[in-house]
C-alpha positions in Angstrom: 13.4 27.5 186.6 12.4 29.8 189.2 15.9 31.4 188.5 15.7 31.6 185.2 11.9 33.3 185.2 13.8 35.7 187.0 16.8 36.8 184.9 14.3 36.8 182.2 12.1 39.4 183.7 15.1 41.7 184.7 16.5 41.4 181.1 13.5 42.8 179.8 13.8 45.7 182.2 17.5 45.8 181.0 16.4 45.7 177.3 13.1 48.3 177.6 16.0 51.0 179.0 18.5 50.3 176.7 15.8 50.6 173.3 14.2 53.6 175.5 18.0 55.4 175.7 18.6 54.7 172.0 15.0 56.3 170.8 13.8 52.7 169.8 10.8 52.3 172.0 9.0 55.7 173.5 6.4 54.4 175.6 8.9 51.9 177.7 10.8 55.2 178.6 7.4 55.9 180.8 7.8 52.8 182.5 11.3 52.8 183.6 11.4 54.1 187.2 13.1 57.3 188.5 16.9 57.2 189.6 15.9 57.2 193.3 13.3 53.8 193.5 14.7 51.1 195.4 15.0 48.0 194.0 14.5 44.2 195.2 16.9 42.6 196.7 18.7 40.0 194.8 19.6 36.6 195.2 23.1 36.5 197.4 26.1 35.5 197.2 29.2 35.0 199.5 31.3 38.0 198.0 30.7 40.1 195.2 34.3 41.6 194.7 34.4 44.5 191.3 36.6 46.0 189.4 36.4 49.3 188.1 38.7 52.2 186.6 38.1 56.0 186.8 36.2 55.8 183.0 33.6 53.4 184.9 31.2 56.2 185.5 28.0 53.8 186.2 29.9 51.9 188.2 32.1 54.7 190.4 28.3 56.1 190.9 26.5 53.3 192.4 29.9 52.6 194.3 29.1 56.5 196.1 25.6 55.7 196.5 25.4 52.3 197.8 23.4 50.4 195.5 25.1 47.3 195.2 25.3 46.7 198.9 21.4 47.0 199.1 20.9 45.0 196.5 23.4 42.5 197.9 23.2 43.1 201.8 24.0 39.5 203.0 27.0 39.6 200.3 30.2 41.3 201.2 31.2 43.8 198.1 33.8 44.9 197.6 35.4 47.4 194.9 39.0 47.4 193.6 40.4 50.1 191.6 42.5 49.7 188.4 44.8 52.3 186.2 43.6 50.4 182.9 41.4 47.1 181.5 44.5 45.1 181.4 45.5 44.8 185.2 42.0 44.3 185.7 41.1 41.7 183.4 44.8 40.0 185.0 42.9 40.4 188.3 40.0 38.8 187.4 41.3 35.9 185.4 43.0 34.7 188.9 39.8 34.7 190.7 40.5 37.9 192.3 37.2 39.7 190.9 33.8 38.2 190.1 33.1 41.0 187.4 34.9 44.0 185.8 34.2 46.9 183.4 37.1 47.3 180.6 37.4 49.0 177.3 37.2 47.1 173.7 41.1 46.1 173.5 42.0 44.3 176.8 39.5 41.9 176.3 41.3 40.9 173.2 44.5 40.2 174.8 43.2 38.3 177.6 41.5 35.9 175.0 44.0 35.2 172.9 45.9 34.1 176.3 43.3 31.9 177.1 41.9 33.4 179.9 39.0 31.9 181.5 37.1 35.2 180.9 33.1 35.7 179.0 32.0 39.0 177.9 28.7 39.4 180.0 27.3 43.3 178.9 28.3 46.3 177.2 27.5 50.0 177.6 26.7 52.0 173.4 29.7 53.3 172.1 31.7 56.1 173.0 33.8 57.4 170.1 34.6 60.9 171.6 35.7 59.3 174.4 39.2 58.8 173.1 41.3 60.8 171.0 45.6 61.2 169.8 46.5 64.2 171.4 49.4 66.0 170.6 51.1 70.0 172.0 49.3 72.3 170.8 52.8 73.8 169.5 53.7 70.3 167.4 54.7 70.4 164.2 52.4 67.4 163.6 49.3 68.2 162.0 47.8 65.2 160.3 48.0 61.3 161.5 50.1 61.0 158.6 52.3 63.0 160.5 52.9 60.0 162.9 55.4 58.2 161.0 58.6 58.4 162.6 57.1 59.7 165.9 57.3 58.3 169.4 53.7 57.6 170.7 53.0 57.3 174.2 49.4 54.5 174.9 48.7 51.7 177.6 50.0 48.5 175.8 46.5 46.2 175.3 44.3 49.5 176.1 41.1 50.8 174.1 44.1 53.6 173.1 45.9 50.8 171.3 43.3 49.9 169.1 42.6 53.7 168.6 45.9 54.3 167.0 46.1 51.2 164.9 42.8 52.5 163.5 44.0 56.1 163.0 47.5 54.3 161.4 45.2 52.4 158.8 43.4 55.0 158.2 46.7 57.8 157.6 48.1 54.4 155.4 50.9 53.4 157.8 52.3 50.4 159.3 52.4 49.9 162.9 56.2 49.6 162.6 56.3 53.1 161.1 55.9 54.5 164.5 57.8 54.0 168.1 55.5 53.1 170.4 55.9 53.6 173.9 54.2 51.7 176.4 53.1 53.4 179.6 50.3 53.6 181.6 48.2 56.8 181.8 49.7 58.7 184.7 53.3 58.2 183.2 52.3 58.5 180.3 50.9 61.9 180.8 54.4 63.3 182.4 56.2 62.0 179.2 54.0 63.9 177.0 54.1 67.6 178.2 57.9 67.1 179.1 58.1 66.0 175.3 59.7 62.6 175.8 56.9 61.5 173.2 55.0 63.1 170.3 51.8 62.0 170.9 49.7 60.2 173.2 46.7 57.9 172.3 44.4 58.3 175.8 41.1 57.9 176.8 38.5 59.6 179.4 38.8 61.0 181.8 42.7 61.2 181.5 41.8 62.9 178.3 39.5 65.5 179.9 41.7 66.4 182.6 44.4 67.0 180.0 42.8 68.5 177.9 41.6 71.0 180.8 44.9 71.1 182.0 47.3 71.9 179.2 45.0 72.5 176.0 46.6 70.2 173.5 45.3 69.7 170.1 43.5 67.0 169.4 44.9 64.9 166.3 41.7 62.6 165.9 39.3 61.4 168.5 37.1 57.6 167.8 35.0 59.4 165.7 35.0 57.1 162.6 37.9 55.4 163.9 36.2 53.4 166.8 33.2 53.0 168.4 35.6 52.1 172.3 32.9 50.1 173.4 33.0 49.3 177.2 32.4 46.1 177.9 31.5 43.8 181.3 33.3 40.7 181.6 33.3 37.7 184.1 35.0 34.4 185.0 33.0 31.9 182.6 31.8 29.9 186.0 30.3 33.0 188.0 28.5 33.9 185.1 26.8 30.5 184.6 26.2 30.0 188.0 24.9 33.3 189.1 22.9 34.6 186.4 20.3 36.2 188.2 23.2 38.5 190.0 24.8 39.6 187.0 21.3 40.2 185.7 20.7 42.5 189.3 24.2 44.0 188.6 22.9 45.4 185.2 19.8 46.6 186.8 21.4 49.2 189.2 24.1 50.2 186.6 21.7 51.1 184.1 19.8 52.7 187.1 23.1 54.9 187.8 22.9 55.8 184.1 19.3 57.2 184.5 20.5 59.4 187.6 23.6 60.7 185.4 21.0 61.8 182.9 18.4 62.8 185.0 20.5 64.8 187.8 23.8 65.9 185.8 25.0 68.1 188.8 24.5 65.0 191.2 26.6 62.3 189.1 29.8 65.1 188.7 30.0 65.7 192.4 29.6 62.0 193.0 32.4 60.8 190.2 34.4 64.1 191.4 34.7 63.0 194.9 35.5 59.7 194.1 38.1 60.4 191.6 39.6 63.2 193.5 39.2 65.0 189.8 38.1 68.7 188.7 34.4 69.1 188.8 35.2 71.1 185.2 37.1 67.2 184.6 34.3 65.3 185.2 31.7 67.6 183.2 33.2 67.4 180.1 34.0 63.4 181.1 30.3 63.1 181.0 29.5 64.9 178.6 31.2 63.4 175.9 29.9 60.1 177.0 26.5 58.8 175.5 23.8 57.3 177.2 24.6 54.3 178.7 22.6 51.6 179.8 23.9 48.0 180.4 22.7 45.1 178.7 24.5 41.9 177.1 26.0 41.6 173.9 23.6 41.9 170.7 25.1 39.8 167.5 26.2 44.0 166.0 28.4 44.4 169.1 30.5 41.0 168.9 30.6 41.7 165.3 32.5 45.0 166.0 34.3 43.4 168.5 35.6 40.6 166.5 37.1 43.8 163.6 39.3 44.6 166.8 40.3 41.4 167.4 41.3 40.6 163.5 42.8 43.8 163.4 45.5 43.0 165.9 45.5 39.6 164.6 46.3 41.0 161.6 49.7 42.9 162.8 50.9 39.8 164.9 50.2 41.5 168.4 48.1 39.0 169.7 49.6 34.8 168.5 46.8 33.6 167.2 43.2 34.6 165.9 40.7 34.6 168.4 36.8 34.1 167.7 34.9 37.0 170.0 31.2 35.1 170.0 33.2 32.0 171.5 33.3 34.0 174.9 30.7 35.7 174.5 28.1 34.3 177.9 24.6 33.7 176.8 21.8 34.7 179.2 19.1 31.6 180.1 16.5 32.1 177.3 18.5 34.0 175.1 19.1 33.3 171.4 23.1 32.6 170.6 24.6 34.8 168.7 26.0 33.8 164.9 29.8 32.7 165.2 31.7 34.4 162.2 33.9 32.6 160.5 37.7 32.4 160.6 38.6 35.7 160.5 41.0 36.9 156.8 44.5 35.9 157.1 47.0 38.5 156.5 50.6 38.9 156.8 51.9 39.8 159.7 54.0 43.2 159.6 56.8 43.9 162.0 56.1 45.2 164.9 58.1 47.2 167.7 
């Protein structure tokens, strides 16, 4: 019970900075303690081992700072590095991570192969975070333009989703384009040697290109996606450690505050991680929103559960998947509606 007390107290810090970030409750922002103020130690564990890309900016920030070993200093942590959500959420459904940070596709993917995986927060979305780039010199203007086209993305990727939303949206099929599948790095070499027409990335891949090169943009997220980032965990560690995930939330969201609050600060420190531009990570951050980290409201599995029927829906993933199913409730926290089947559709051909 103790325990549970607990959780309960830190999710209402969790929740007063998340409503304060969104304009949704004023006076709580006056509450919420500066960047620097250490926090209490939490309840340990034998290894705390996490997985993180390059896009993970609260967590690639309390990685520089320390804050996760303070918070855990009779734990041994550990960090792991990973070129996209789908390696990582492979990593973690063999037991080789106790949490991870991926975009909104991967965790799709990994459901629908039965991985023994629960949602467990979620950062706001980040629309402008993604776009379909294309040379500045292509002949291809609109995203009707895609049909016929090779497109370069990372197969199960936030990117994936992106372009079957911009396909939908330009009245295409998915089998009226080539997709290639690559991950960013290669993908990035196919593109300005023009082995593909377009690429379908994400930050801060997208920022360094866009630096780099100056390609036009053919549509970001904006009113395509929101590319929600979510937290995920093996069902078991979640259960059984609530109070940790719960102190894991509490120094994201307190790395958040410090890339607000001290701009300058949070580009060196996600710079010299990353090994990226300064001029990279600027415009990395500042296309990204606020972001605290709290667990899934009933509106995000909702939006969650479109990009899960969506692919559904073109027979990339085998079966339908229901989102709120592995979504992990918090002790004391209400459960969120399950939706119903989601709408059959035929499947169309895919490449």
């Amino acid at each position: 019970m103790r325990a549970v007390n607990l959780f309960r107290r830190r999710l209402l810090k969790i929740a007063g900075v998340t409503a304060s970030a969104w304009g949704l409750a004023p006076a709580l922002r006056a509450q919420t303690p500066p960047p620097g103020d250490a926090p209490p130690q939490a309840p340990q564990l034998p290894q705390l081992r996490i997985g993180y890309q390059k896009s993970s900016a609260n967590l690639v920030i309390a990685k520089q700072l320390g804050w996760l070993e303070k918070r855990f200093p009779n734990s041994k942590v550990t960090w792991h590095e990973f070129p996209a959500g789908p390696q990582l959420l492979e990593a973690l459904a063999v037991g080789s991570l106790e949490i991870g940070m991926t975009g909104d596709t991967p965790p799709v993917f990994a459901q629908a192969a039965g991985k023994d995986l629960v949602y467990v927060g979620a950062e706001p979305p980040k629309p402008d975070s993604s776009a379909i780039l294309v040379l500045k010199d292509s002949p291809l203007k609109t995203l009707a333009d895609l049909k016929g086209r090779r497109i370069a993305l990372q197969k199960g990727s936030s990117a994936h989703y992106l372009l079957v939303r911009a396909l939908e949206k330009a009245n295409l099929k998915w089998s009226d384009i080539e997709p290639v599948y690559l991950i960013p790095a290669d993908a990035r070499a196919a593109f300005e040697r023009r082995s593909v027409d377009a690429w379908a990335v994400w930050d801060p891949f997208y920022a360094a290109t866009e630096l780099a090169i100056s390609p036009r943009v053919l549509a970001s997220g904006r009113g395509l996606t929101s590319n929600n980032s979510f937290y995920l965990a093996a069902k078991s560690f979640a259960t059984r450690h609530a109070d940790a995930v719960a102190a894991v939330f509490d120094e994201l969201s307190r790395a958040d505050r410090l890339v607000q609050s001290d701009r300058k600060q949070a580009i060196k420190l996600v710079a010299d991680f990353a090994g990226l531009d300064a001029g990279v990570v600027a415009l990395f951050l500042k296309r990204r929103p606020v972001s605290p980290v709290a667990p899934l409201d009933a509106a995000t599995a909702k939006d969650q559960q479109r990009v899960a029927d969506a692919f559904h829906q073109l027979g990339l993933i085998p079966k339908p998947v229901v989102v709120a199913d592995i979504v992990w409730q918090p002790p004391g926290a209400s459960r969120l509606a399950r939706p119903g089947p989601p709408a059959q559709a035929p499947k169309q051909e895919t490449t």
